[in-house]
Residue frames as qw, qx, qy, qz and C-alpha x, y, z in Angstrom:
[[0.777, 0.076, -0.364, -0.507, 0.02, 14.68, -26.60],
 [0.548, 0.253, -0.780, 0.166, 2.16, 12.27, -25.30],
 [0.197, -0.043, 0.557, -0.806, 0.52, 13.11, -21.18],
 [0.628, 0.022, 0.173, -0.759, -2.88, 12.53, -22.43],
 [0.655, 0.243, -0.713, -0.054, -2.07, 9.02, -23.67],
 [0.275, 0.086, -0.703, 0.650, -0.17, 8.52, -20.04],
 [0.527, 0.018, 0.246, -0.813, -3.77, 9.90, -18.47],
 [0.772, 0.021, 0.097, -0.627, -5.95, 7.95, -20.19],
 [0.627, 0.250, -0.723, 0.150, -3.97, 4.75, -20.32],
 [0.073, -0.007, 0.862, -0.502, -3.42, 4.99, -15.98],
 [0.556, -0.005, 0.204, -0.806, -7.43, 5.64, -15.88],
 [0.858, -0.061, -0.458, -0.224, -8.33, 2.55, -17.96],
 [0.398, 0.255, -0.813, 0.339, -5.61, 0.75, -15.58],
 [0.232, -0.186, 0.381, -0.876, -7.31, 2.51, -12.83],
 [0.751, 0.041, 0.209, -0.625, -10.94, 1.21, -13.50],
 [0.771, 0.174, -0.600, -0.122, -9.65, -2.32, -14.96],
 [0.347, 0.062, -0.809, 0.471, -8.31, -3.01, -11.44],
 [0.390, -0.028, 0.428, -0.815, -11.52, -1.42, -9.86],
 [0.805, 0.075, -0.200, -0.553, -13.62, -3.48, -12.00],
 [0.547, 0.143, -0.789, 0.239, -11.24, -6.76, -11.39],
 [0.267, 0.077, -0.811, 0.515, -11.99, -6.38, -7.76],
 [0.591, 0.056, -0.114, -0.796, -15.27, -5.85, -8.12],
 [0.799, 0.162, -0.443, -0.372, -15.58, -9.36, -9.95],
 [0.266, 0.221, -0.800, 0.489, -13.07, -10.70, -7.06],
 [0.422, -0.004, 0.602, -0.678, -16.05, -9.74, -3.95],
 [0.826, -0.007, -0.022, -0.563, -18.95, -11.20, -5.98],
 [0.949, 0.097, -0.170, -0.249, -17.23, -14.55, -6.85],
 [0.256, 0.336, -0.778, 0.465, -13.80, -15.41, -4.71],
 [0.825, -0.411, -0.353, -0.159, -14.56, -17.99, -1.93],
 [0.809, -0.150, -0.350, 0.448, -11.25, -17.46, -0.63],
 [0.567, -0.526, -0.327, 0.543, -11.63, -15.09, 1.99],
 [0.000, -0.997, -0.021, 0.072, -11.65, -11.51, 0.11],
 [0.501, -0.526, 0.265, 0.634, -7.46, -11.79, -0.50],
 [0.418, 0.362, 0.483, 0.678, -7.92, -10.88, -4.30],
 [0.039, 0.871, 0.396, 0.288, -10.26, -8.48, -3.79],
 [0.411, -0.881, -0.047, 0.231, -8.07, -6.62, -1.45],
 [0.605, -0.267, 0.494, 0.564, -5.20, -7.06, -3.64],
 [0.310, 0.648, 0.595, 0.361, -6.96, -5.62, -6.60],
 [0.272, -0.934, -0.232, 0.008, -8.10, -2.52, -4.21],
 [0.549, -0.604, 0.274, 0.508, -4.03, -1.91, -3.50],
 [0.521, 0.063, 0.489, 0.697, -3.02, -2.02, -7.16],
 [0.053, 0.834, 0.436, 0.334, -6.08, 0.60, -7.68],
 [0.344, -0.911, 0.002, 0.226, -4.22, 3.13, -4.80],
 [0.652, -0.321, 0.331, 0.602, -0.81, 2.16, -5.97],
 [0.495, 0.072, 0.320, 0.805, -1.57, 3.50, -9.66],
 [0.059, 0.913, 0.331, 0.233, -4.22, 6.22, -8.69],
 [0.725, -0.596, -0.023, 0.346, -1.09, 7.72, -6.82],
 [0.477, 0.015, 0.484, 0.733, 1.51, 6.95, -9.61],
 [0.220, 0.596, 0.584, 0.505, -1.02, 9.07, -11.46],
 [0.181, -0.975, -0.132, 0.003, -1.28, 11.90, -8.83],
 [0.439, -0.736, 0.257, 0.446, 2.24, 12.22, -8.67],
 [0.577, 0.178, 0.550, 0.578, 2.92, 11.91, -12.24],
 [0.064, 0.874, 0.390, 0.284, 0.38, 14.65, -12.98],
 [0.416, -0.889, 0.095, 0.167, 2.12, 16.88, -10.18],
 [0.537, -0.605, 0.220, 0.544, 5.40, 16.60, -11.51],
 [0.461, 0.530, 0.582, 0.410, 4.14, 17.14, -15.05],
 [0.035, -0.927, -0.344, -0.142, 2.80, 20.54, -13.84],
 [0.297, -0.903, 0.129, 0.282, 5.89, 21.57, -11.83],
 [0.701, -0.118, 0.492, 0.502, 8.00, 20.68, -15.03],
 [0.245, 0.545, -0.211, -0.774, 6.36, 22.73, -17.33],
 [0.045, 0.019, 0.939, 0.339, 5.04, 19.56, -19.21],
 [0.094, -0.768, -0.551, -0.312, 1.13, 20.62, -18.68],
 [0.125, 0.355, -0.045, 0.925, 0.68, 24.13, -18.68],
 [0.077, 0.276, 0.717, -0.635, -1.00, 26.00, -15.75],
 [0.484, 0.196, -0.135, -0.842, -4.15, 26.55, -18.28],
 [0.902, 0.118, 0.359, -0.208, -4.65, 22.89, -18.92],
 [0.531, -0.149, 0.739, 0.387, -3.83, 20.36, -21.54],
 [0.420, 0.769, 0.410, -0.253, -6.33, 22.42, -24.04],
 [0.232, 0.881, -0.286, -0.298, -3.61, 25.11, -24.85],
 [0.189, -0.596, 0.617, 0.479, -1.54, 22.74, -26.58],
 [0.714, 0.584, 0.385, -0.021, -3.22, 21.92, -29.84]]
């Protein structure tokens, strides 16, 4: 239970920094440095999130059937 938290906790992160730099291109005057900074913190924790997931699986922490079979 405690993985799907960690999931859907990076995702919000995920789209709160996609939407942040979103709101950065329409209304920053200064040259696009937020918005690109935004974009970096979106790779940094869609990463943290592929490699969290990957080491979840090769731990035996989500099973190779999904996160279904453990109800």
């Amino acid at each position: 239970m405690l993985i799907k938290a960690v999931v859907i906790v990076m995702l919000l992160l995920i789209f709160a920094s996609l939407f942040s730099a979103l709101v950065f291109l329409f209304k920053d005057k200064r040259g696009g440095q937020r918005t690109a900074q935004a974009l970096t913190w979106r790779i940094g924790l869609s990463l943290t999130l592929f490699l969290l997931l990957m080491a979840g699986f090769h731990f035996g922490v989500i099973p190779p059937g999904g996160l279904h079979l453990l109800r």
